[in-house]
N, C-alpha and C positions, 0 to 999 in steps of 0.2 A: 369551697366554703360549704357546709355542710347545711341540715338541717338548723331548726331554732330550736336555743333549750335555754335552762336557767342562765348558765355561766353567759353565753351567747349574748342574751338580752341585758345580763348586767351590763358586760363590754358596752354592746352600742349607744347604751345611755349616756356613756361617758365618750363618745365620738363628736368627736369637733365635727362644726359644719360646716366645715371647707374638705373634710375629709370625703365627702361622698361626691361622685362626677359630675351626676346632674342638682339642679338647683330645686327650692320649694318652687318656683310658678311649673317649673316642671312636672312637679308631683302634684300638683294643683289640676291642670289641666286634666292629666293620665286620670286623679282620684274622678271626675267628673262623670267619666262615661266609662269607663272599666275600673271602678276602685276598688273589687274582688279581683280581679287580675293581678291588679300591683301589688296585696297584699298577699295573695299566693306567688309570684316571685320571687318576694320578697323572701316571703319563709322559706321557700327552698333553696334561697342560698345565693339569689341575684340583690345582693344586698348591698353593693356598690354601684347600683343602676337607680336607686329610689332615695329620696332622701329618708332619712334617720322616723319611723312614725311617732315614738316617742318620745323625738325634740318638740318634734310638730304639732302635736298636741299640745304640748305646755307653751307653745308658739302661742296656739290660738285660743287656748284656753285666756290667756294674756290680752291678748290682742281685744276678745269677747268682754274682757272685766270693764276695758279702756270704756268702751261701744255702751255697754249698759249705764254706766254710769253718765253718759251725756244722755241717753234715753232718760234715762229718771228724771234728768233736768230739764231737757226739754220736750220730751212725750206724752210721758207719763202724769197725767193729773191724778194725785193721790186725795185731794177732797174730795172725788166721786167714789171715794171705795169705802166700804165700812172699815171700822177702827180696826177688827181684829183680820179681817184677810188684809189690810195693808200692812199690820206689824209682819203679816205673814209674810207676805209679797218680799217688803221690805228685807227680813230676813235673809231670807233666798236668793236675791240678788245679791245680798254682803255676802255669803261666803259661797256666790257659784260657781267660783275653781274648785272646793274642798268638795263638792256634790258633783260636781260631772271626775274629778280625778277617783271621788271613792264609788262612782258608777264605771268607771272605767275597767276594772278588774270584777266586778258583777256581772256586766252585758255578756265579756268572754268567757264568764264561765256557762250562763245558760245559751248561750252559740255552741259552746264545747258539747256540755249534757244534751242539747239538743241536736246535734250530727256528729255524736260522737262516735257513729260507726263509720264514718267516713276518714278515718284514719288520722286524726289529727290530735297533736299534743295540747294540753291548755295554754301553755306559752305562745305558740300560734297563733290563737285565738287572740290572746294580746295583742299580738303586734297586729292582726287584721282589729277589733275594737279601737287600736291608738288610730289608728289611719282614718278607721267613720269616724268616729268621734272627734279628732282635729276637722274633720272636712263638715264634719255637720256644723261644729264652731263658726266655721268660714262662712258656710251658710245663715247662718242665724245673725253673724257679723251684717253682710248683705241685709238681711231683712229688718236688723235694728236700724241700720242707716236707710230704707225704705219707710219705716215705720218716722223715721223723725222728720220726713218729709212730709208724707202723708199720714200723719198722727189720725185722721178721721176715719180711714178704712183700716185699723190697726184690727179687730175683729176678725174680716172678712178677708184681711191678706194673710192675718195668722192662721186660720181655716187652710187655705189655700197651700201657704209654704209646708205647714206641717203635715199636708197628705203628700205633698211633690216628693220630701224628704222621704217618707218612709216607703215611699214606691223606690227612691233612689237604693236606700238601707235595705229591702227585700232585694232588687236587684245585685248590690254588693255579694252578698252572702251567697245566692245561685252561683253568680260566677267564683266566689270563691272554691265553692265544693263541687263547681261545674254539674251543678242539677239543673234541672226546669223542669221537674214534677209538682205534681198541685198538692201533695204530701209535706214537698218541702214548704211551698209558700204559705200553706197553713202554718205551718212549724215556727217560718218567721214571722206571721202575725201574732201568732202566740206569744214569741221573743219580744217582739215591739210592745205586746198588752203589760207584760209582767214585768219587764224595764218601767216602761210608763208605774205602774202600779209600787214597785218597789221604790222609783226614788221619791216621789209623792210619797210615801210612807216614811221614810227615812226623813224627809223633811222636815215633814207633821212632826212626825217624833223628836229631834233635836230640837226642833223650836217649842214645842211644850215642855223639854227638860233646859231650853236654853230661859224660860221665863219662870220657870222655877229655882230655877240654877243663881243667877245673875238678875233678876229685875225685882 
């Protein structure tokens, strides 16, 4: 099995998930502490060892809608927030499969432009994005069911989960391209700033054309 390319990535979208050896807790565990490893395996061709990242993201993309929607009911007090950051809020929770799937093919491209003398095709880059981004789900999964426990440190553990995560996210990417220069880990804070920055943008954006649009 060869490298990852177009035709490649179409195929395993369409791959049953009985078809792969190992299971999701398996790729679960692996994305934890080497999830640039498995994503470079992945692409070169040990594609029968990992589960499908592509399923798996729309897994958890799923799994995350489930998760927020009991957060909103039981976490989430929206009389303490001004009218227009909670139509915002609001918003952005109804449609955050449609914003983490159309950040999903973004993040891979500025991971690509940014090591992209390290030999790698933008499809790659894909299936290494489908894998954080299902596993960051996972995580956010975790900390929404955190947060509805302990709805009062919701602040101070969001601080908290959100730097773990992106120490995780900088760590992925070294191992993927097999670096540990201080070159690269600027590179991926950079990546992290301008994700951060672009889907907050996107957001802003469709929801001042969605209250124009429709309200």
């Amino acid at each position: 099995m060869g490298r990852l390319n177009f035709k490649q990535l179409l195929n395993d979208l369409w791959i049953s998930f009985t078809d792969t050896d190992q299971g999701i807790l398996h790729l679960i565990k692996h994305l934890a502490y080497r999830p640039g490893n498995v994503a470079r395996e992945y692409v070169i061709g040990r594609r029968q060892s990992y589960f499908n990242p592509f399923n798996y993201l729309l897994i958890m993309v799923a799994i995350a809608l489930y998760f927020i929607a009991q957060f909103e009911i039981t976490a989430l007090d929206y009389s303490k927030i001004e009218s227009n950051d909670k139509e915002l809020l609001q918003f952005a929770f109804k449609y955050f499969n449609v914003f983490i799937l159309l950040m999903w093919p973004i993040n891979g491209l500025l991971i690509w432009l940014f090591f992209k003398r390290h030999n790698t095709n933008y499809v790659e880059n894909l299936a290494l994005t489908a894998y954080l981004s299902g596993q960051t789900m996972l995580y956010h999964i975790l900390a929404l069911a955190l947060f509805m426990i302990l709805p009062s440190l919701l602040n101070a553990l969001g601080v908290i989960i959100g730097l773990l995560i992106s120490i995780w996210y900088t760590l992925a990417i070294l191992q993927f391209y097999q670096t540990k220069s201080f070159w690269s880990i600027l590179k991926i804070v950079l990546i992290i700033t301008l994700s951060n920055i672009i889907s907050q943008g996107i957001i802003y954006v469709t929801f001042q054309w969605y209250k124009t649009s429709f309200i």
